[in-house]
N, C-alpha and C positions, 0 to 999 in steps of 0.2 A: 278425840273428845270423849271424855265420862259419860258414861249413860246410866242416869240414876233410874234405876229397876219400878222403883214405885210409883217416881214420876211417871216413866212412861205409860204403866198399863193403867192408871189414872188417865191418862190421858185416852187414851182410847174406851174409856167409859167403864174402869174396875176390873178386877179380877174375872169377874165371871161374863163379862162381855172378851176379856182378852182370850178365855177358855173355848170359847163359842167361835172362835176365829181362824179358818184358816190359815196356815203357815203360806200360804202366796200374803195372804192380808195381812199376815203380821209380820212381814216383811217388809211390806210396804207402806204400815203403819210407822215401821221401826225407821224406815229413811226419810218420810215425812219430818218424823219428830225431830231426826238428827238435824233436819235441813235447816227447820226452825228455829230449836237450837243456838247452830250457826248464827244465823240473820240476828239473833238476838243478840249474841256475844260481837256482832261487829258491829252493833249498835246504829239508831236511824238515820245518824249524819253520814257513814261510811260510805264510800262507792261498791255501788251492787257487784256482786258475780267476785270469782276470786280472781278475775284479771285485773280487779282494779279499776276498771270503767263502768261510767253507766251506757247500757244498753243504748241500742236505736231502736227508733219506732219499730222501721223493718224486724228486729231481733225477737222485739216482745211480740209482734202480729204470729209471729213462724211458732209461738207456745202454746197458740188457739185450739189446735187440735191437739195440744199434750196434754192438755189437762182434765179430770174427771166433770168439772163444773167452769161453768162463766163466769168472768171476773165479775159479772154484773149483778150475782146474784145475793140475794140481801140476807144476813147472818143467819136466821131462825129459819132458814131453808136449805142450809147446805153444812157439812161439818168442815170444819179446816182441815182435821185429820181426823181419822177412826171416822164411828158414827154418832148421826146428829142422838142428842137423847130427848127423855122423855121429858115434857115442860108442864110445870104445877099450872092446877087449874086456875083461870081467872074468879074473882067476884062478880056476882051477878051485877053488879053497878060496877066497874072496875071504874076508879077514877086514875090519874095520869102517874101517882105515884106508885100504885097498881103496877101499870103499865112498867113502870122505870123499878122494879123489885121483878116480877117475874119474868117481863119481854126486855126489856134495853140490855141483855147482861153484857152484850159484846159493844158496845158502844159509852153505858154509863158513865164507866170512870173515867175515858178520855173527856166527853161533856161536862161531867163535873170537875175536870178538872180546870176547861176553859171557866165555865159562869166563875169558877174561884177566881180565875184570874182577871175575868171581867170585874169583877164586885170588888176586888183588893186594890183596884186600877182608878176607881171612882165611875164606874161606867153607867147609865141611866137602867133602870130594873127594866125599858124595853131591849136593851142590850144584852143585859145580864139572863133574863130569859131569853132571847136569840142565843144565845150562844146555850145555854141548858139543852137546846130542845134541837140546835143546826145540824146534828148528823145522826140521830138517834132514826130514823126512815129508813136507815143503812140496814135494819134489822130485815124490813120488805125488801128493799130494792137499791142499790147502789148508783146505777145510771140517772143521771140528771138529779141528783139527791137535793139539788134546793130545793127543784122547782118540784117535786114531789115533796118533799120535808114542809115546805110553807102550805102547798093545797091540804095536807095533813092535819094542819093548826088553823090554819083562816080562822075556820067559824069559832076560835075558844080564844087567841091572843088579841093584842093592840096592834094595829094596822103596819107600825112600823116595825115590828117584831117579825110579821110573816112576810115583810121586803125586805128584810134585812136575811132572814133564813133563804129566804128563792135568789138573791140575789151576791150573798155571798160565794157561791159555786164560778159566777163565772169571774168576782173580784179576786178570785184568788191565786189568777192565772198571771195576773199583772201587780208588778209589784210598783209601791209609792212609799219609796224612802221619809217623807215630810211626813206623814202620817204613821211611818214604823212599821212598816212592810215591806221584809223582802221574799224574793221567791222562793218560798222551800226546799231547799237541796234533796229530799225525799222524794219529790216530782219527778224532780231527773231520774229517779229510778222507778217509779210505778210507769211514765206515761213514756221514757224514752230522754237520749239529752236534746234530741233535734226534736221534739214534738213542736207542733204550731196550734193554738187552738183552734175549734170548729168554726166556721164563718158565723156562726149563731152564737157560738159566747164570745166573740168578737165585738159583734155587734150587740149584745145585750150589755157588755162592759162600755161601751161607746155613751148608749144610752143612760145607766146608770151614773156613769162619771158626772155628767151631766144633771144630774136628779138633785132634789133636794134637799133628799133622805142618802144621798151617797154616805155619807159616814158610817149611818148604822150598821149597812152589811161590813165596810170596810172595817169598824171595830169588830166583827167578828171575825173576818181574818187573822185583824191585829192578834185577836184574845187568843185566837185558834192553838192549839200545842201539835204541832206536827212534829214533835219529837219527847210528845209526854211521854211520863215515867211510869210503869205497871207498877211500881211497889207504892206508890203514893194514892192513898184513899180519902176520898171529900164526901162528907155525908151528905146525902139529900135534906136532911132536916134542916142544913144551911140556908136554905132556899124555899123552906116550906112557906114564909110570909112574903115571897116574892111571888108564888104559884098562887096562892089564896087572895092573893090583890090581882092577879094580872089575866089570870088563865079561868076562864070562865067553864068550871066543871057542868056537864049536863046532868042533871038530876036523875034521870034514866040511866048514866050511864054510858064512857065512850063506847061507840059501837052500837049502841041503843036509841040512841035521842033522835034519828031520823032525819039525820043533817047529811050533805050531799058527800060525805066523807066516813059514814058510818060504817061502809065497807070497807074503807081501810083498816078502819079499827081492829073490825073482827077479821080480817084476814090476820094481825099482827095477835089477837088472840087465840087464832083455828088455822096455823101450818101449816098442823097437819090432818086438814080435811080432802079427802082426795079430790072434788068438786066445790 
């Protein structure tokens, strides 16, 4: 495989951070990048690994101590490769668009590329913002991303917006053909091919099917792209009269307004505060 020169030490955060780098580190930057790369040219439906198979649970449990960082850990706190960099300061009111210009970078464009797909689909502007807003928490925190992602919005969206964000995570494990969902073939490779869900998103899927409001999370599965395309970009301005109807900005400012959530905010705004 080609290793374009520029790309890489871009990727490691420029010239003068690749300068500043030990030759262990830029070795290990350098099979990083290759690795990725890779993954990228066999593209997200492929079966993992070069044997051709997906993994078992056992397989990926045994990588726990190979790696520098937890799978768990949420984008603006860890780099993929090289080092994390330095993030433009917020506005003193940062309002959500804010947030999705200088915090969402690693998540953005896969969400806008769902609400596109939600909103070109006919889907209701509670949907169309569920799906803008369903995995952008990935930036804090990966583990249990709904049910983090919906406590995150509560207090700004429409009630079925943040049951359809908390509750999308565990519809997404079981798929329902009648409504245009199947299991992601990607799964197979992040969680294992023999994974079983936790008895908790078992039973929250139980429960939900059940629900009234089942659809709503279940469209954002549907809308979900687990095989989006990195070259394709959906402007936020698309949705800027979907945010101004739906998403109740706090005049103070997130992270300001003194709602039981304001700490998350300013975590997703202060990284890197050591405390």
């Amino acid at each position: 495989m080609s290793v374009g020169r520029r790309a890489f030490i871009a990727s490691v955060g420029g010239s003068a951070a690749f300068a500043l780098m030990e030759p262990s580190r830029k070795a290990d930057a350098l099979e990083a990048y290759l690795q990725k790369r890779l993954n990228e040219a066999a593209g997200p439906a492929s079966p993992a690994g070069s044997t051709g198979k997906y993994p078992t649970v056992a397989q990926i449990e045994a990588q726990i101590d190979k790696a520098p960082v937890r799978r768990g850990v949420g984008n603006l706190f860890a780099a993929r490769m090289g080092n994390v960099h330095r993030l433009a300061p917020m506005p003193e009111q940062p309002t959500l668009i804010d947030f999705f210009r200088l915090r969402f970078m690693a998540t953005s464009n896969h969400v806008l590329q769902s609400a596109n797909r939600a909103m070109r689909t006919g889907m209701s502007e509670e949907i169309v913002l569920a799906c803008l807003l369903h995995d952008v928490v990935q930036e804090m925190i990966k583990v249990d991303h709904g049910w983090w992602g919906a406590q995150l919005f509560e207090p700004y969206v429409p009630e079925k917006t943040a049951f359809a964000i908390r509750y999308h995570q565990a519809l997404r494990f079981y798929p329902d053909p009648e409504n245009g969902y199947e299991y992601p073939d990607m799964y197979r490779r992040i969680f294992g091919e023999d994974y079983k869900p936790e008895p908790y998103i078992e039973a929250t899927y139980r429960m939900v099917r059940r629900h009234k409001w089942y659809i709503e999370p279940r469209m954002v599965t549907v809308n979900d792209l687990y095989a989006f395309d990195p070259n394709v970009r959906i402007d936020l301005l698309q949705f800027t009269d979907v945010i101004g109807r739906r998403f109740r900005q706090p005049k103070a400012g997130l992270g300001f307004d003194g709602s039981p959530v304001a700490h998350m905010w300013r975590s997703l705004m202060r990284p890197d505060a050591p405390l």
